[in-house]
C-alpha positions in Angstrom: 99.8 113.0 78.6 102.1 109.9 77.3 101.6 106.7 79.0 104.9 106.5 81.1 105.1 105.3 84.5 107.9 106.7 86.8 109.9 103.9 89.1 111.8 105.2 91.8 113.6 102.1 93.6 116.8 101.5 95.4 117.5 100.4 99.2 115.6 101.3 102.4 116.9 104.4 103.7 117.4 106.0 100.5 114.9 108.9 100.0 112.5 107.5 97.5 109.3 108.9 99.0 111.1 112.1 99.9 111.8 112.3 95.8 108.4 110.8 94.8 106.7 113.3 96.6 108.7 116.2 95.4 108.0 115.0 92.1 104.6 114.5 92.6 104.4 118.3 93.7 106.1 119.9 91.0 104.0 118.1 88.5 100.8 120.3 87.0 98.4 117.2 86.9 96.9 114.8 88.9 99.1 112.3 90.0 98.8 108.7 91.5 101.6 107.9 93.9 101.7 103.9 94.5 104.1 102.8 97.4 105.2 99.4 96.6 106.2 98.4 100.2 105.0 95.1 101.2 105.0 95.7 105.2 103.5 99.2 104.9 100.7 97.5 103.1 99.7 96.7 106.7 97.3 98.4 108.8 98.7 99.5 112.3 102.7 99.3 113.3 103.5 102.6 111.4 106.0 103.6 113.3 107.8 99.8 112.9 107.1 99.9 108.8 108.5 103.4 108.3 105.2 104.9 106.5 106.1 107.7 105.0 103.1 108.6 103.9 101.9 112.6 104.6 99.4 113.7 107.1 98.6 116.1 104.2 98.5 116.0 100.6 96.9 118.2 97.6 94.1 117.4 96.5 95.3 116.4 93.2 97.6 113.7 94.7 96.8 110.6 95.6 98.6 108.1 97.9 98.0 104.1 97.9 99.6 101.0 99.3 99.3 101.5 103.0 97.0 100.4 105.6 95.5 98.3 102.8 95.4 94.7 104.7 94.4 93.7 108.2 96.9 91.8 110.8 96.3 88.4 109.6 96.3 88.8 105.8 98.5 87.8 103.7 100.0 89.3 101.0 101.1 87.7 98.1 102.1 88.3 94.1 98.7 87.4 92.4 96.7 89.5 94.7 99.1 93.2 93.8 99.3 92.6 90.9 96.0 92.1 90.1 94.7 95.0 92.7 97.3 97.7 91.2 97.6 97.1 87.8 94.0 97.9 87.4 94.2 100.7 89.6 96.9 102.3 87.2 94.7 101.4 84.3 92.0 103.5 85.7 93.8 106.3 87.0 95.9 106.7 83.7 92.2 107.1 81.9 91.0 109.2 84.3 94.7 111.3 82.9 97.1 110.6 86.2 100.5 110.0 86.4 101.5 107.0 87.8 104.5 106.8 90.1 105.7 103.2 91.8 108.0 104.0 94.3 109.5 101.5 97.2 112.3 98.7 97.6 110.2 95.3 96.9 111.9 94.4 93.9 109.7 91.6 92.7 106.3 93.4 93.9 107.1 96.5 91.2 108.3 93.7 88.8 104.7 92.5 88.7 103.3 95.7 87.7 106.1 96.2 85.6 106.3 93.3 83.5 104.5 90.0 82.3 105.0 87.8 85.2 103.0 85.5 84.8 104.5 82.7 87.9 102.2 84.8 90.1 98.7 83.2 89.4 99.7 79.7 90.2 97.7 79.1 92.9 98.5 77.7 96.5 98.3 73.7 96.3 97.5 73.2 100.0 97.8 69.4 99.9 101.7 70.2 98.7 102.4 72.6 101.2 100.9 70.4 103.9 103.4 67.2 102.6 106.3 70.0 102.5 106.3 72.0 105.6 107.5 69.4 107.8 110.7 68.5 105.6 114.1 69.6 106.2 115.8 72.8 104.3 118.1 70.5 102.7 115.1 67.9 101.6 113.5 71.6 100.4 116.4 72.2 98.3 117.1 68.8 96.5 113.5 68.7 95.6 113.6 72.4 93.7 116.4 71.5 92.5 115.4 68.4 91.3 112.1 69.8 89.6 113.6 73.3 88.4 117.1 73.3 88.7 117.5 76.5 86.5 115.7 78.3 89.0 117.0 76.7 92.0 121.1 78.5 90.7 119.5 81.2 90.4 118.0 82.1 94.1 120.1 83.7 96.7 121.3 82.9 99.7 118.4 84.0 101.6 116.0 82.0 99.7 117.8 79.0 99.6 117.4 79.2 103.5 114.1 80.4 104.0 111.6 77.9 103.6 108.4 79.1 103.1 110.1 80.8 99.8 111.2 77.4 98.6 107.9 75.5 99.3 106.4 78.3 96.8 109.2 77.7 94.4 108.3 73.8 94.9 104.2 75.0 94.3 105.4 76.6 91.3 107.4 74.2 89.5 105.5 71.7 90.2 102.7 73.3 88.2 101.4 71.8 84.6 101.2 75.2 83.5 97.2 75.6 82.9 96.7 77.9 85.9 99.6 80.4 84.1 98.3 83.6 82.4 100.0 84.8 79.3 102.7 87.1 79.2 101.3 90.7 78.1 103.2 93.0 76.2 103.9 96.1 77.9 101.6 98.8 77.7 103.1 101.8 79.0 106.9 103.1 78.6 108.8 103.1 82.2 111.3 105.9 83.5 113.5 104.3 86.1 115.2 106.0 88.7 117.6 104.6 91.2 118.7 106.2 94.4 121.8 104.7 96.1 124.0 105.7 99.2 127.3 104.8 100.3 128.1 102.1 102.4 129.0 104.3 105.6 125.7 106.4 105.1 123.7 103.8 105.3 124.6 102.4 108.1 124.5 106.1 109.6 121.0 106.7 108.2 119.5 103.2 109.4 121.0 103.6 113.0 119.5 106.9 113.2 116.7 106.1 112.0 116.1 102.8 114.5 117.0 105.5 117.1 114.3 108.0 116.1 111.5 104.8 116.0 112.1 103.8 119.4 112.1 107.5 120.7 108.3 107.5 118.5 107.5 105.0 120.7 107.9 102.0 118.3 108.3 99.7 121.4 104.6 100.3 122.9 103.4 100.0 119.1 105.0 96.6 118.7 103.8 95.4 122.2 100.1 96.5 122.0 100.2 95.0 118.5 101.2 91.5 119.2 98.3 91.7 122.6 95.4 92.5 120.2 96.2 90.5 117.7 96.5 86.5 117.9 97.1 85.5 114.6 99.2 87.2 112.4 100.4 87.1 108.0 103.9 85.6 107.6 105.0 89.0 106.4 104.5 90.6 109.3 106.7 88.2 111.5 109.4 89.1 109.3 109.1 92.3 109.0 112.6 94.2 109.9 112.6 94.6 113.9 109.5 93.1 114.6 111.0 89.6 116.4 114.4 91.8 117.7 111.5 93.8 119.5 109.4 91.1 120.5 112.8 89.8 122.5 113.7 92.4 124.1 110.0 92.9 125.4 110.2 89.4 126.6 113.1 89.6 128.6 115.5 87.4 126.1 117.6 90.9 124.6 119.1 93.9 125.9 118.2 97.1 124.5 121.7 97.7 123.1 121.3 93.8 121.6 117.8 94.4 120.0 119.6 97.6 118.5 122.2 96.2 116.9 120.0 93.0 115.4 117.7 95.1 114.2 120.6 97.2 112.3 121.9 94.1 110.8 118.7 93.2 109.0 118.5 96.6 107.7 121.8 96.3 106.1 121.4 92.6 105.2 118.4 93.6 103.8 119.5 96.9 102.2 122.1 94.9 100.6 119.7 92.1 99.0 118.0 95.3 97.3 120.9 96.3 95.5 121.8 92.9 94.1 118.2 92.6 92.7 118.1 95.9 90.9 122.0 96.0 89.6 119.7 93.0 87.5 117.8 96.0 86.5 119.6 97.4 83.3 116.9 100.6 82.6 117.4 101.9 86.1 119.4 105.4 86.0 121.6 105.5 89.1 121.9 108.2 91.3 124.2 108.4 94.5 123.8 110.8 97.7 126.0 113.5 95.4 123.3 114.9 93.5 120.6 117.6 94.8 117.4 115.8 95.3 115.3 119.3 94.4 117.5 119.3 91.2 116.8 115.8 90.3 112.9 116.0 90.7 112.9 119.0 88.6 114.9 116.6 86.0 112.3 114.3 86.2 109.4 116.1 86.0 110.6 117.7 82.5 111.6 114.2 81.5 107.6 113.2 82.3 106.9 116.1 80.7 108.7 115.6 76.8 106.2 114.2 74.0 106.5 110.4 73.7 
């Protein structure tokens, strides 16, 4: 078996499990499926963090990347990378296929590529001196320090500060903490799966609809009464503070519905600009038969190297 590792990416919503799995089915080997989905990584809220993973799989399959950390760990670059590259090291000698499927762009990057910004540690005496400043103070500093970077973020990241305190932590690094950039060991098959603007609003408000009819709300609030202290990324995980409101009093259902919607799409649409940046990716809209594109990819896994 050649050393290619399949990528199946695009925005939330899209049927990337649903493919990986069908994939992963029709294959005649042993096969490693790795869901690169930083909230499902989480133990508990599955119904909030959409975890598609089965009840039931062969034998032959394997599933990781959920229900890997507890409530108040966080998750951050260094630690993936490090945890799933060797997994795929091993399970490629032990003759699995790999296949990284999910919509957290930067998260599959670091498996995917040299990225070596990852292992510069946290400089808690920095982020100590920078959490109390401004956004604006935030932004002159990166932008003093690193200003190529800085042009470079979105619009999100500009305004989030926690991202730009670990841009700050970055750039203000001498470098001996970096690792070198590897060359690329194994050949990656990307596959993109995109929908239309109107579906995915369909899809998303259907789908908030059937998580609240699983009983997402009772999830959330037993959630946030056994646990005190909670990771960063799990207060910003999509719905979670829209739910928290409306338990508390602050929201209407109908309110905490629509929120929640918007960060799906917001979100949705931040996915796409990352991997348009993506030039390998092979797009494929809602048009094409899903059964008939596994069946494509499989035989693509399958050709020599």
């Amino acid at each position: 078996m050649s050393k290619k590792i399949l990528c199946i990416v695009g925005p939330t919503s899209s049927g990337k499990t649903s493919l990986a799995l069908s994939v992963a089915k029709l294959l005649n080997h042993p096969v490693s499926l790795i869901s690169v989905d930083t909230r499902q990584n989480y133990k508990n809220l599955t119904i909030l963090s959409g975890k598609d993973k089965p009840t039931v799989l062969e034998s032959r399959i394997s599933y990781h990347g959920a229900d890997d950390l507890q409530a108040d760990e966080e998750q951050n670059l260094a630690i993936f990378s490090k945890k799933y590259k060797k997994l795929i090291d091993d399970d490629f000698k032990s003759g699995k296929q790999i296949i990284l499927v999910g919509g957290s762009g930067l998260f599959i990057k670091s498996l995917t590529s040299g990225l070596d910004l990852i292992y510069v540690p946290k400089n808690n005496s920095l982020r100590s001196e920078m959490e109390n400043l401004s956004i604006q103070r935030l932004q002159e500093k990166l932008q003093k320090l690193d200003p190529i970077t800085y042009s470079q973020l979105n619009n999100s990241d500009i305004h989030n500060p926690r991202r730009l305190i670990r841009k700050i932590e970055i750039a203000s690094n001498q470098g001996e903490h970096r690792t070198p950039v590897t060359p690329e060991r194994y050949k990656y098959i990307w596959v993109g799966l995109k929908i239309s603007a109107d579906s995915l609003k369909s899809k998303i408000a259907e789908r908030i609809s059937s998580r609240i009819s699983q009983g997402v709300l009772q999830e959330v609030d037993e959630f946030r009464k056994k646990h005190l202290q909670i990771s960063p990324q799990i207060q910003t995980t999509l719905g979670y503070q829209d739910i928290c409101q409306y338990l508390d009093g602050k929201v209407t259902m109908d309110e905490m519905k629509e929120r929640w919607l918007i960060e799906e799409l917001n979100y949705a649409k931040r996915q796409m600009v990352w991997f348009k940046k993506q030039e390998s990716i092979i797009w494929y809209d809602e048009s094409i038969n899903r059964s008939d594109l596994a069946k494509k990819i499989v035989s693509i896994l399958n050709e020599n190297s």
